[in-house]
C-alpha positions in Angstrom: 93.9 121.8 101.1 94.6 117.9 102.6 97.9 116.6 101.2 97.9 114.6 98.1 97.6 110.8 99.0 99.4 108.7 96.6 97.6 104.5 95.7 99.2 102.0 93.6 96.4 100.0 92.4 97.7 96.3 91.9 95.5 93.5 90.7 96.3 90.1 90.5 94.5 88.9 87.4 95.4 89.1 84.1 92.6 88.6 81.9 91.4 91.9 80.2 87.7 91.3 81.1 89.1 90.5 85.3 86.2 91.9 88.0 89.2 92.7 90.0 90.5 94.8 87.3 87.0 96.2 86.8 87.5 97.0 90.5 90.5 99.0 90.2 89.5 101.0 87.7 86.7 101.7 89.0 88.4 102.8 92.2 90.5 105.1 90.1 86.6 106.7 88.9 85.1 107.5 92.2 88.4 108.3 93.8 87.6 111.3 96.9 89.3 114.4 96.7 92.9 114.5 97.5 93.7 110.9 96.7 95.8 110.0 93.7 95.0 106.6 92.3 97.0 105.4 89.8 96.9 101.4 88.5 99.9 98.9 88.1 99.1 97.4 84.9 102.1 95.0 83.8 101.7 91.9 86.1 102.1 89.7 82.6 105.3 91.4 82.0 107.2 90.8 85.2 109.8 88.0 84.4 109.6 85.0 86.5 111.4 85.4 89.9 114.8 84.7 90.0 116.6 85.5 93.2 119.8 85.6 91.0 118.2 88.4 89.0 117.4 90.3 92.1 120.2 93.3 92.3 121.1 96.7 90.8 120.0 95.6 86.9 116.9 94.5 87.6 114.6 93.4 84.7 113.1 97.0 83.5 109.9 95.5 84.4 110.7 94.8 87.9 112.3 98.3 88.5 109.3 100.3 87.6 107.3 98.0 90.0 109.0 98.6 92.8 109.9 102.5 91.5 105.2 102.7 91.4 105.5 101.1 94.9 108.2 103.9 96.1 106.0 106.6 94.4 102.6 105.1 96.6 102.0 106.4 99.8 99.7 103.3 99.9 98.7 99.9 98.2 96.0 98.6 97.1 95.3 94.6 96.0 92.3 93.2 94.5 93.5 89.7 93.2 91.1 86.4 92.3 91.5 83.2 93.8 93.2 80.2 91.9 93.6 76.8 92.6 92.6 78.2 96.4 95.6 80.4 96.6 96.6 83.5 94.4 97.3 82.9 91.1 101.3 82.4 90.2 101.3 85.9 88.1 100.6 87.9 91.0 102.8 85.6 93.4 105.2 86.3 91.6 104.9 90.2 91.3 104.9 89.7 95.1 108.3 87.8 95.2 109.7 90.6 93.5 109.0 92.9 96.2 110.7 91.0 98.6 114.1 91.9 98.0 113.7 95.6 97.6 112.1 96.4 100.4 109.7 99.2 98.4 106.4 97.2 100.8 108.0 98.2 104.1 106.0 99.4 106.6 103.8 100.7 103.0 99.9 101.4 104.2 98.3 98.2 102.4 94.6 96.9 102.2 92.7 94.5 99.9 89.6 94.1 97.7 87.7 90.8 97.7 85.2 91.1 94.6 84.4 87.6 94.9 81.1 86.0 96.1 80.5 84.8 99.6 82.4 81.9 100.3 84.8 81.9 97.6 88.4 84.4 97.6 89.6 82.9 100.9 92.3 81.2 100.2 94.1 84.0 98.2 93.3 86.3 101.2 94.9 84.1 103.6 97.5 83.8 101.2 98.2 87.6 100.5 97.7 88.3 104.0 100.5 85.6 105.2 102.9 87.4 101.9 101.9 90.8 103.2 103.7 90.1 106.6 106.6 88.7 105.4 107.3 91.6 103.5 106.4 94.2 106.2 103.5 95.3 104.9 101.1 97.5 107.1 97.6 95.9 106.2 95.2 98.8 107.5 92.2 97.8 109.5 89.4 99.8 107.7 91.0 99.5 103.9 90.2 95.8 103.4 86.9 94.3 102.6 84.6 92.2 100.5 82.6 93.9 97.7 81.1 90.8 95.5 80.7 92.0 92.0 77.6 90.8 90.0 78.2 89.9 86.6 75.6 92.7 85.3 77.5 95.4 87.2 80.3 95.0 84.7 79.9 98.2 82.0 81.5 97.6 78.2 84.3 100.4 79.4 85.7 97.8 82.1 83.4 99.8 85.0 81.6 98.7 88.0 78.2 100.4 87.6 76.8 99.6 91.4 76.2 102.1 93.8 76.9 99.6 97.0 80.1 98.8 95.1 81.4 102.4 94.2 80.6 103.3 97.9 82.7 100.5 99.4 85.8 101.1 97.0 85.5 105.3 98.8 85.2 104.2 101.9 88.3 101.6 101.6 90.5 104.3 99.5 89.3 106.9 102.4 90.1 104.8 105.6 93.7 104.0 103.4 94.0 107.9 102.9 93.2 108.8 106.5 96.0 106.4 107.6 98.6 107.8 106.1 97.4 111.5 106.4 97.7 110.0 110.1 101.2 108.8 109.8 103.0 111.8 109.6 104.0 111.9 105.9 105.3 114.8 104.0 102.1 116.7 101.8 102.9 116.0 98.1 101.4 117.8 94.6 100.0 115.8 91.8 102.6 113.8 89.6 101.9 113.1 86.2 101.2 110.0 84.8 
């Protein structure tokens, strides 16, 4: 049996009824075999950044970020453009990881649910973020998959095939790179 590949899920919205949530959740459903997903789901929690707060007490909120991030073998983002840039919530989750470290080197890739045209800005954004902090964005695990607004099921699903089969092949091409890196095989953890 493959070792156990560990993704933090990590949207940027905070809206209940979010597409990129949708997105994540989904990608939690048609997971392959022998990848672990598992969703950050307190963005609206995380205290504002304060560089002054950043040591050994950290906000509880903040440590259990960066402890998910520690427990992920890889990351995962699928964040909505605001004001052309990401939204302040989720730039602020990422200011948190700055300071501890827990994204470098980390096997990243993104999720662009937004129609053609629109999402760029927040891209460009997490992208220029993502290299500050170290992050290893991974060729095949970042893509656009636009999300109609009659995919979206009453449980918070994606219900499109073209979808669901973009989200496998982005979590497989993230699980293939760190099955390539050398890590050491892990069992399931519970939740």
């Amino acid at each position: 049996m493959a070792p156990l590949v560990r993704v933090l899920l990590i949207t940027g919205s905070t809206r209940r009824t979010s597409s990129n949530s949708a997105a994540l959740r989904t990608a939690i459903a048609v997971s392959p075999a022998g990848v672990e997903a598992r969703l950050f789901d307190d963005l609206g929690g995380l205290p504002a950044f304060n560089p002054e707060d950043d040591h050994d007490a950290l906000p509880l909120s903040v440590a259990r970020l960066r402890e998910q991030i520690s427990w992920a073998d890889g990351v995962l983002f699928c964040t909505p453009e605001y004001a052309g840039t990401l939204p302040g919530s989720f730039k602020n989750l990422l200011d948190w990881t700055v300071g501890g470290g827990q994204l470098y080197g980390k096997p990243v890739g993104w999720i662009n649910v937004a129609a053609e045209g629109r999402g760029d800005g927040a891209i460009t954004t997490l992208k220029l973020v993502l290299s500050y902090v170290s992050a290893h964005v991974v060729d095949g695990a970042v893509g656009r998959l636009p999300i109609r607004r009659d995919a979206l099921t009453v449980d918070g699903l994606v219900d499109d095939h073209e979808f669901r089969s973009g989200v496998v092949d982005i979590l497989e091409a993230l699980s293939t790179h760190v099955d390539g890196a050398g890590r050491e095989p892990r069992e399931p953890a519970s939740a």
